[in-house]
Structures are given as C-alpha cells and as structure tokens.
C-alpha positions, 0 to 999 in steps of 0.5 A: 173872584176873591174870599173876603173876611171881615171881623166885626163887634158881637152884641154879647159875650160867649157865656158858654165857656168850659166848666172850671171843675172836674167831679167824681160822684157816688151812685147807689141803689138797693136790689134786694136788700143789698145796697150797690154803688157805682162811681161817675164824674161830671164837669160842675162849678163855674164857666169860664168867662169868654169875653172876646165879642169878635167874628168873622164874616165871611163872604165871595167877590166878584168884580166884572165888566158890563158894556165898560163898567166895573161891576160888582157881586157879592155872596154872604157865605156864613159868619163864625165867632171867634170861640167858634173856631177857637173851639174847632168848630170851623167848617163853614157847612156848620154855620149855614143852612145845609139845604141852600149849600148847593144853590150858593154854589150853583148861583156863584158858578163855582165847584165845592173843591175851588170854593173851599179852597179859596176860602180856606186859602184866606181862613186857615191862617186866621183858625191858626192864629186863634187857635194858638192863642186859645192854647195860651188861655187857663180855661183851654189848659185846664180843660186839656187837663180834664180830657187827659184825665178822663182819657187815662180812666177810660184807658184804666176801665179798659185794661180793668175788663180785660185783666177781670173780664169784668166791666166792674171797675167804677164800683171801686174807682173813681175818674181820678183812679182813686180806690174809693172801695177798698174793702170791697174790691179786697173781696172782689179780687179774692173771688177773682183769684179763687175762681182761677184757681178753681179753673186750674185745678180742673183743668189740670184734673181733666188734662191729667183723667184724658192722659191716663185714660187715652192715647193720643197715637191711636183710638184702638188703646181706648179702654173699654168703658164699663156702662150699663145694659140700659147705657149700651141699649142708648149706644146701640141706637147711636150707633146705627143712626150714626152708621147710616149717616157716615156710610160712605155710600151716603157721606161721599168720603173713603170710609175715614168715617165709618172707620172711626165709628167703629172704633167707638163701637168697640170701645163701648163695648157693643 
C-alpha cells in the first residue's frame, strides 16, 4: 500500500489572492450632540493575480494477488490546488467530506496514525517546496508585511490599556500607529495625568489622617472619637449584636474576638 500524487491542470485561475493595500479608516458618531470618531483598518484595493492552475490529487494504492494475478485498488482521498497549500491549508480532513473520513479508513483497513503518515510521508516535501516558493512571490511579502503591521498595533492597543487603563487607543491612532488626534489625545492625557495626581494626594491625605491618629502597635492608643448621643445610640446596637456573634461560646475561638470588640467599644466611648 502506497500515496500516490498526482498533479493535474485546474480549468481556471485562483481569483482569491490577498489584497494589495492595507487602509486606516475614520468612524464617527454623534451622542448627544458630541461628535465621537474611532480609528479601524481594512485590506482594499486589487487582488493579487494567482495564475498557477496546478493541484494535487491525492490517492492510496494497493497491489495484490488473487488466485495468481496482480490486482489492483485504488482510494481517491482528496484534491488540494496549489495556493491551498500555498496558504497553509494542508491538512487532508479540510478537503473532503468529515463524515465519510471513518468509512475511508475502515473501507482501505488501515489506523488514522499510519494513513496520515504514509500520506504526508509522500506530501510534506511538496508543501516544503510550495510554500518556499510562495515566500519568493510580492503578494505573500507584502502580506507578511500587513500582518507584521497589524501585529505591532495590536501589541501598541495592548501596552496602551495597561499604561491608561483604558481601551481608548483608536480614538487617537490609527493601524499604522500614526497620532491622527493629537489635540484630543493632549486633552485625554492632562485628564490622565490629573486624575493621578488627584489619586495621590488622597492617598497621601489618608495615609497621613490613619498615622496621626492610630497606632500601628496597639488598639488601645486609639483616641476616643468625639460622636454624638444619637451616633453612640447606633453604636451600642453594633455592639451588642456584634457581641452575641463573637462570644466565644458562639465563634468557637479563645476570645481574640470578643477581646477586639471590646477594644472598639471603648474607643468609641460607649
């Protein structure tokens, strides 16, 4: 049992080859009143002309002997073009009907490990081939070059987010990272910078309230906080709810709880 490839003559060309151009393009909406405008990018323009009409024809041999005599079977398996595997499109399950894949096995009488290795045996040095010459080709380098393109803005949209945290970066470039929204990202950014600053300074403001007025060593340097008789009211409840929670009878600890609620109930000032 043997693969067998033949390649034959297609009737007509590929007329699905990559497009020639890349494009950034403009969006916009009104909300309100405001106008808005968002950056995407498209492939346009031309195909590339794929004028080779070859394929592969790919099939399984048998040869036997019945009562003297050499016989012959044959099992047509699928037929790839050219630009298929050009493409990368070259595993055989992708050009033949999925459904009839466990049948053809079981009708030829062979395991899916040793069918594809027999036939790849016979295939990889042709995808090799093909796809090296393909490299050679303007369309598949110009391609490549769109993908590296598109590959690098998505990596920019990304390192955007997580410098911003904000998923903003096509309102102000473009696929090519190009800054098409200068004045708009000037404005963007002074929000950014001032709402950082803003979140400084209070963090700042709390760390410096919490050292003046706590102790890190102890819960009993607490200084008594001046509430209300209706604030002390509302406290009280706390307490004696929270007190039947964290009794130890009730919590089942050694009284670390209670010990703390305490410590609290004084500070208050109850």
């Amino acid at each position: 049992m043997y693969c067998v490839i033949q390649e034959i003559e297609l009737k007509k060309e590929n007329t699905y080859g990559e497009y020639k151009e890349l494009e950034a393009y403009k969006t916009t909406w009104t909300m309100n009143g405001v106008e808005y405008g968002s950056y995407g990018y498209r492939y346009t323009g031309d195909r590339f002309e794929r004028t080779i009409k070859k394929a592969y024809k790919i099939s399984i041999h048998e040869s036997y002997r019945e009562n003297g005599k050499v016989k012959k079977k044959q099992w047509s398996i699928c037929t790839m073009s050219y630009y298929d595997i050009a493409d990368g499109s070259t595993w055989i399950q992708d050009h033949m009907i999925l459904s009839k894949w466990d049948s053809l096995l079981k009708e030829i009488g062979i395991t899916e490990d040793k069918f594809c290795n027999m036939v790849y045996k016979k295939l990889d040095p042709l995808i090799e081939q093909i796809q090296e010459e393909f490299k050679q080709t303007e369309e598949y380098k110009i391609h490549q070059e769109y993908r590296n393109i598109i590959d690098k803005y998505l990596n920019d949209k990304e390192e955007f987010k997580i410098k911003y945290g904000s998923d903003s970066y096509d309102d102000y470039y473009d696929v090519f990272g190009v800054l098409r929204e200068k004045e708009k990202f000037e404005l963007f950014k002074r929000q950014y910078d001032t709402a950082r600053e803003q979140q400084s300074s209070y963090y700042k403001n709390y760390q410096s309230n919490y050292n003046s007025n706590y102790s890190f060593g102890s819960y009993s340097n607490l200084e008594q906080s001046n509430y209300t008789d209706k604030q002390k009211e509302y406290l009280k409840k706390i307490y004696r709810v929270a007190a039947i929670k964290l009794h130890p009878d009730v919590s089942k600890d050694d009284g670390e709880g209670m010990k703390f609620l305490n410590e609290l109930k004084e500070s208050w000032g109850i």
